[in-house]
KOLKE-875385 format. One record per residue (C-alpha): residue number from 0; x, y, z. Coordinates in steps of 0.1 Angstrom, whole numbers, plus 5000, padded with zeros to 4 digits. Layout:
REM residues N
<i->NUM; X->X; Y->Y; Z->Z>
...
This chain:
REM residues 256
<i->0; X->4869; Y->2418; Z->8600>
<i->1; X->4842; Y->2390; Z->8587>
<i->2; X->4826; Y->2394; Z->8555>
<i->3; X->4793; Y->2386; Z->8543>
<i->4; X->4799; Y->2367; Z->8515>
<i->5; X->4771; Y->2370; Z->8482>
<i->6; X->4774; Y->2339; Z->8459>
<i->7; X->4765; Y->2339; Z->8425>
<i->8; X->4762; Y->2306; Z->8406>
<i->9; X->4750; Y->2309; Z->8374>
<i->10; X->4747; Y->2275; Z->8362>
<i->11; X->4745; Y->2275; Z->8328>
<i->12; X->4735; Y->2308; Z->8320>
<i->13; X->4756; Y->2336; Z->8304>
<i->14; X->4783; Y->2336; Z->8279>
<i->15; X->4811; Y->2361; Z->8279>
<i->16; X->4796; Y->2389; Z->8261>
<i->17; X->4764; Y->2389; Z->8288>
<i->18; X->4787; Y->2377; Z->8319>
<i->19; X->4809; Y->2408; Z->8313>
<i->20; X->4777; Y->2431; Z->8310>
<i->21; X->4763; Y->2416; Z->8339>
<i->22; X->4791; Y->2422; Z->8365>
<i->23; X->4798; Y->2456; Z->8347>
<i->24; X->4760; Y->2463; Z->8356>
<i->25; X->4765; Y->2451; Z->8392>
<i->26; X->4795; Y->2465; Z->8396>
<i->27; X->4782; Y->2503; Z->8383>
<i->28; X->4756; Y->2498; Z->8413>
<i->29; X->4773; Y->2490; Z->8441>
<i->30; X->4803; Y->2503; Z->8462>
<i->31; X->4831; Y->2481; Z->8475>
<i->32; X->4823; Y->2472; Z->8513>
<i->33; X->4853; Y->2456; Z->8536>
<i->34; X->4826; Y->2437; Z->8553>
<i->35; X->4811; Y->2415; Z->8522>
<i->36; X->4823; Y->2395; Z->8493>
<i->37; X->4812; Y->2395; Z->8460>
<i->38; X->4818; Y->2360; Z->8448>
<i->39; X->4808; Y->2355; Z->8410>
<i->40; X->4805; Y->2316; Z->8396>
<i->41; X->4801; Y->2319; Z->8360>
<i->42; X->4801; Y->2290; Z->8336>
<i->43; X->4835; Y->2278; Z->8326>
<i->44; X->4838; Y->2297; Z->8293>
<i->45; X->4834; Y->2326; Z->8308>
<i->46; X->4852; Y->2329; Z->8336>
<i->47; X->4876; Y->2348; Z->8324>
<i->48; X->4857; Y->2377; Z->8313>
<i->49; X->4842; Y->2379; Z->8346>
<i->50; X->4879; Y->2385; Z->8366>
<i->51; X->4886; Y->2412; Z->8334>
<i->52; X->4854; Y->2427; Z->8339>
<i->53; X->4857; Y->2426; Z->8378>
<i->54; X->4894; Y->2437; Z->8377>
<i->55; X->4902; Y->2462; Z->8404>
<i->56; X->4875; Y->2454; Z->8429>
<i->57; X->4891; Y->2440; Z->8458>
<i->58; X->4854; Y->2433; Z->8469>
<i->59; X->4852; Y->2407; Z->8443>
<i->60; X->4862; Y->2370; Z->8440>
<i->61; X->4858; Y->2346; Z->8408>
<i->62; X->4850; Y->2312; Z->8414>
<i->63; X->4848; Y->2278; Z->8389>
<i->64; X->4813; Y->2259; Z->8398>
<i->65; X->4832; Y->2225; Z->8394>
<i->66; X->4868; Y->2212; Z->8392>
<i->67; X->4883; Y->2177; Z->8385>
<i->68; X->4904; Y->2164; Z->8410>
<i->69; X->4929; Y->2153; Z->8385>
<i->70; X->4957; Y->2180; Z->8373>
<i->71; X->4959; Y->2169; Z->8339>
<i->72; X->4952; Y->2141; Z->8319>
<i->73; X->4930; Y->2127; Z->8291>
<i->74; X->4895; Y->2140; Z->8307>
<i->75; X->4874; Y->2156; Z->8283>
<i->76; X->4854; Y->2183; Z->8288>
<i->77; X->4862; Y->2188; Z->8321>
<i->78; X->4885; Y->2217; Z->8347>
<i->79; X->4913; Y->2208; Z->8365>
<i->80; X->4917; Y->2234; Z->8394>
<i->81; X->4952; Y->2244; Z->8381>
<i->82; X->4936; Y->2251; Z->8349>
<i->83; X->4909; Y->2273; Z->8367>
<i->84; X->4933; Y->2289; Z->8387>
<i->85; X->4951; Y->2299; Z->8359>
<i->86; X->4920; Y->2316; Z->8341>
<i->87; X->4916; Y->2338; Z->8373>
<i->88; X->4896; Y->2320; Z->8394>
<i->89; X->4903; Y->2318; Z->8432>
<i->90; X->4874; Y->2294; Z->8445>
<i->91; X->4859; Y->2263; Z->8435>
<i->92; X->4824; Y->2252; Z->8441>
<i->93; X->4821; Y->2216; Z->8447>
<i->94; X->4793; Y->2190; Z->8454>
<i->95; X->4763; Y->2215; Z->8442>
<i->96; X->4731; Y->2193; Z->8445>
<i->97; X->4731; Y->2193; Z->8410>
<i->98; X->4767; Y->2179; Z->8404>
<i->99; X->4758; Y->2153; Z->8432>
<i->100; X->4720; Y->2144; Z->8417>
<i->101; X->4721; Y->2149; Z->8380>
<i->102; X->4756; Y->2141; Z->8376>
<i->103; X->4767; Y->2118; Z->8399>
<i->104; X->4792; Y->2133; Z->8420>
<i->105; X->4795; Y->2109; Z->8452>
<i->106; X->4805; Y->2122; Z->8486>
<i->107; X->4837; Y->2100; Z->8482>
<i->108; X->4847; Y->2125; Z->8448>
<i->109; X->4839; Y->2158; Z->8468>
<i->110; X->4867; Y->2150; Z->8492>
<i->111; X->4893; Y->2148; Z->8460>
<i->112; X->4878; Y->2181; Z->8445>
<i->113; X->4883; Y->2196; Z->8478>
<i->114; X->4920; Y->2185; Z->8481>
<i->115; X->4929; Y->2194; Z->8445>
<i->116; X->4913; Y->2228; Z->8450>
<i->117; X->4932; Y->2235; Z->8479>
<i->118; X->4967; Y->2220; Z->8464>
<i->119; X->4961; Y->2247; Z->8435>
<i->120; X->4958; Y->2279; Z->8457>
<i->121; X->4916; Y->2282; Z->8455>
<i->122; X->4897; Y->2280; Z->8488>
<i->123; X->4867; Y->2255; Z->8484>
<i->124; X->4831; Y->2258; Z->8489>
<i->125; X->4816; Y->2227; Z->8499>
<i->126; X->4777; Y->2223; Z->8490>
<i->127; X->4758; Y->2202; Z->8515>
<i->128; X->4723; Y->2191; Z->8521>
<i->129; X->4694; Y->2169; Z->8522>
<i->130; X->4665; Y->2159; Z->8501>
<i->131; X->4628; Y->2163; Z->8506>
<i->132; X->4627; Y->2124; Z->8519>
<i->133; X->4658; Y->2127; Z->8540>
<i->134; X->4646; Y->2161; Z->8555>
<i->135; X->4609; Y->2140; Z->8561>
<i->136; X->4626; Y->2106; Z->8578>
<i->137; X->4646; Y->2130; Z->8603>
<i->138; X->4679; Y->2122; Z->8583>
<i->139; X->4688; Y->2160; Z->8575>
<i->140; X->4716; Y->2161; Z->8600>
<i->141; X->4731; Y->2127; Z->8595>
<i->142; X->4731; Y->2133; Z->8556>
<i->143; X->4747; Y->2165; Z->8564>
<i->144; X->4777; Y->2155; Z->8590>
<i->145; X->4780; Y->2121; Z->8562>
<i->146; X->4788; Y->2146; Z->8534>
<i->147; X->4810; Y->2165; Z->8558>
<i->148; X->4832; Y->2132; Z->8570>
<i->149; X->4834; Y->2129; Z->8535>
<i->150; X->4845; Y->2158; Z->8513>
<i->151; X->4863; Y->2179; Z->8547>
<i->152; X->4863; Y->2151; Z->8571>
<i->153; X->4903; Y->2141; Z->8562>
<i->154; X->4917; Y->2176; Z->8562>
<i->155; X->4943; Y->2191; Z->8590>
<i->156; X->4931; Y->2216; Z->8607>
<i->157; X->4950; Y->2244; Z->8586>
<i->158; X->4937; Y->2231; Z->8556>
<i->159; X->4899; Y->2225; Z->8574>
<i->160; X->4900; Y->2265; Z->8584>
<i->161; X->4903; Y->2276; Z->8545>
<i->162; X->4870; Y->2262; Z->8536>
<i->163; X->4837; Y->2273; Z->8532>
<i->164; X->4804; Y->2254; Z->8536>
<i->165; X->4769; Y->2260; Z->8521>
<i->166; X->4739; Y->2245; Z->8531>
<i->167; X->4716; Y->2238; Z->8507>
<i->168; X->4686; Y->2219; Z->8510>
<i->169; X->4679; Y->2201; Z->8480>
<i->170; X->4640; Y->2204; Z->8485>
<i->171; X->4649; Y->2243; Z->8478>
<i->172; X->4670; Y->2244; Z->8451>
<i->173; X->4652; Y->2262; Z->8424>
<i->174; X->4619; Y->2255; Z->8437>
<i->175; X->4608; Y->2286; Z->8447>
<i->176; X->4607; Y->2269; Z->8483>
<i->177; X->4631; Y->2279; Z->8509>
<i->178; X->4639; Y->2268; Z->8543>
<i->179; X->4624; Y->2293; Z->8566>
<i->180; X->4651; Y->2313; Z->8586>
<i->181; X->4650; Y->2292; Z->8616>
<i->182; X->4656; Y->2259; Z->8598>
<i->183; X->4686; Y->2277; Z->8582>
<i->184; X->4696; Y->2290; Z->8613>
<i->185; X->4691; Y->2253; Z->8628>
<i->186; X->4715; Y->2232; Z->8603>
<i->187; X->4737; Y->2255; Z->8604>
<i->188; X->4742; Y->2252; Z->8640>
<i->189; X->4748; Y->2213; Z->8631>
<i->190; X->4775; Y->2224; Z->8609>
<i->191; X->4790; Y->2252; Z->8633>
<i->192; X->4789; Y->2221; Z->8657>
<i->193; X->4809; Y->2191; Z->8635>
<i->194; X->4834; Y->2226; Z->8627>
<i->195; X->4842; Y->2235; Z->8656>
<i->196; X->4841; Y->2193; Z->8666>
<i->197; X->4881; Y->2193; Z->8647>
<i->198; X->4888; Y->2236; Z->8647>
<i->199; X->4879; Y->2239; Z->8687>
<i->200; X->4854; Y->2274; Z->8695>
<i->201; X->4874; Y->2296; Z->8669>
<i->202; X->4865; Y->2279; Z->8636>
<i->203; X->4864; Y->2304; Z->8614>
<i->204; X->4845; Y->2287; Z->8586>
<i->205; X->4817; Y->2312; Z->8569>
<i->206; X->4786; Y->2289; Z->8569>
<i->207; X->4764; Y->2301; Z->8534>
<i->208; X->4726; Y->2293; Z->8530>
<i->209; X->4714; Y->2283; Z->8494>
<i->210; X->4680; Y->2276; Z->8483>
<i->211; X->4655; Y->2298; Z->8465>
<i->212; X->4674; Y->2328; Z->8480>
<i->213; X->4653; Y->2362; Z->8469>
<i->214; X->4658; Y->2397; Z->8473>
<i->215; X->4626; Y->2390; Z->8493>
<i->216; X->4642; Y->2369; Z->8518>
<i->217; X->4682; Y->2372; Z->8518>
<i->218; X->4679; Y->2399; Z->8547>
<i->219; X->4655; Y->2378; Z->8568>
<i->220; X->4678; Y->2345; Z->8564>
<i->221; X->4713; Y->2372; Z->8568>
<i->222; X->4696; Y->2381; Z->8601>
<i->223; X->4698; Y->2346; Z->8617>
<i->224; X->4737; Y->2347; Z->8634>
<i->225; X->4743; Y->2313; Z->8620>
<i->226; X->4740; Y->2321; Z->8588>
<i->227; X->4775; Y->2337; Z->8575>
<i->228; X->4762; Y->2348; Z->8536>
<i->229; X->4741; Y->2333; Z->8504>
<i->230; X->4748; Y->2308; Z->8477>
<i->231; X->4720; Y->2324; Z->8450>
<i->232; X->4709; Y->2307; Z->8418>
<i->233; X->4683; Y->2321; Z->8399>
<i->234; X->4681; Y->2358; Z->8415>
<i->235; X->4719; Y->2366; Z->8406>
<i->236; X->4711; Y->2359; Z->8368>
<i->237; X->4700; Y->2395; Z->8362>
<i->238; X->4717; Y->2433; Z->8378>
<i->239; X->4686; Y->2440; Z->8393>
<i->240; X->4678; Y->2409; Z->8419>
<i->241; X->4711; Y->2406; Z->8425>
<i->242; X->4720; Y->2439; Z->8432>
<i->243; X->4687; Y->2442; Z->8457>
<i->244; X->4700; Y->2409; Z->8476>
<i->245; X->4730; Y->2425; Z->8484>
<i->246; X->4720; Y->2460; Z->8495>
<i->247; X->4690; Y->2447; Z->8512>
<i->248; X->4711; Y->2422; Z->8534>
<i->249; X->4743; Y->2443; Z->8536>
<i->250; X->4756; Y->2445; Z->8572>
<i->251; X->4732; Y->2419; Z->8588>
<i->252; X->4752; Y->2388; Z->8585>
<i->253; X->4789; Y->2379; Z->8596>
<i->254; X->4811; Y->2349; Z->8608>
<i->255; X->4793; Y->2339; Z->8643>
């Protein structure tokens, strides 16, 4: 069966104490559903309170919102995915528009992050997406199949089939703007397309949307067949929002 998958990243919000309250609140509110995912991606300190507090919901994955591609070695400050698999986690985020705009992540270091994720046992979700001036100049699907070629682009096909994708416009991140359901719908069709390109008609991929996703409009964007779950920022920082995103979408989205 295909599940809807529910991303939370919560950036840098939420130390242990209030991560463990959160998903404790969450968790008290909703029942476990074979057909979704709840996939939690807590700040690296405290990512292990999330799998204790999520402990025994088979519903629920913990994921690190960025990796180094090295295993070890004299980098400072940063997660190696062995290290993050060892706290718990089981995915990785990699090349969020933030890591790739604010930090400097180049298409060329997604492709190691995926790799090293994938050599430590976590399943990568790679971030994807234009900006407003690429999206304006016609360049949103060229930008999009560029960072594909890069970060999944080298991968066999079993490797290729464990990853996820989320496409998220970088006009949308945290903007309060979001593309409407038939833009989503639309790019992820281009991505569907470059998948099933190396997989064949069976790619299996989930394809996630991210971009000012809102209990007001995670059911509407879940409705479009394309679009396989939600990568949520802002509305999965409090019980509540989150909570109403997942009920309020449950059962409308799936693996097309």
């Amino acid at each position: 069966m295909s599940r809807t998958i529910f991303a939370a990243n919560w950036k840098m919000h939420h130390g242990p104490a209030a991560a463990r309250e959160l998903v404790r609140a969450v968790l008290s509110r909703t029942t476990p559903q074979e057909d979704r995912l709840l996939l939690f991606f807590p700040p690296a300190v405290s990512l292990t309170a999330v799998v204790e507090a999520s402990r025994g919901r088979d519903d629920v994955a913990v994921g690190a919102q960025s990796i180094h591609w090295e295993p070890k070695g004299a980098f400072t400050g940063e997660t190696s995915a062995g290290l993050a698999k060892d706290a718990g986690a089981r995915w990785a985020l990699v090349g969020h528009s933030e890591r790739r705009h604010k930090f400097g992540e180049t298409d060329a270091e997604t492709g190691l992050k995926v790799a090293a994720a994938l050599a430590a046992g976590l399943a990568p979700m790679l971030c994807v997406g234009e900006t407003l001036a690429e999206r304006q100049a016609g360049q949103m699907e060229a930008v999009v199949r560029r960072q594909l070629d890069a970060g999944v682009g080298e991968l066999d096909a079993s490797a290729l089939s464990a990853v996820a994708i989320a496409y998220e416009p970088v006009w949308a991140i945290g903007t309060g703007v979001n593309a409407t359901p038939e833009d989503a719908a639309a790019m992820h069709r281009a991505i569907r397309a470059w998948l099933r390109g190396r997989l064949g008609a069976a790619a299996p991929n989930p394809v996630l949307y991210g971009g000012s996703v809102s209990p007001g409009n995670a059911a509407s964007l879940l409705a479009e067949r394309e679009v396989d779950g939600v990568l949520v920022g802002g509305a999965s920082l409090a019980a509540e929002s989150w909570v109403a995103i997942v009920e309020t979408a449950c059962g409308v989205g799936g693996v097309g």
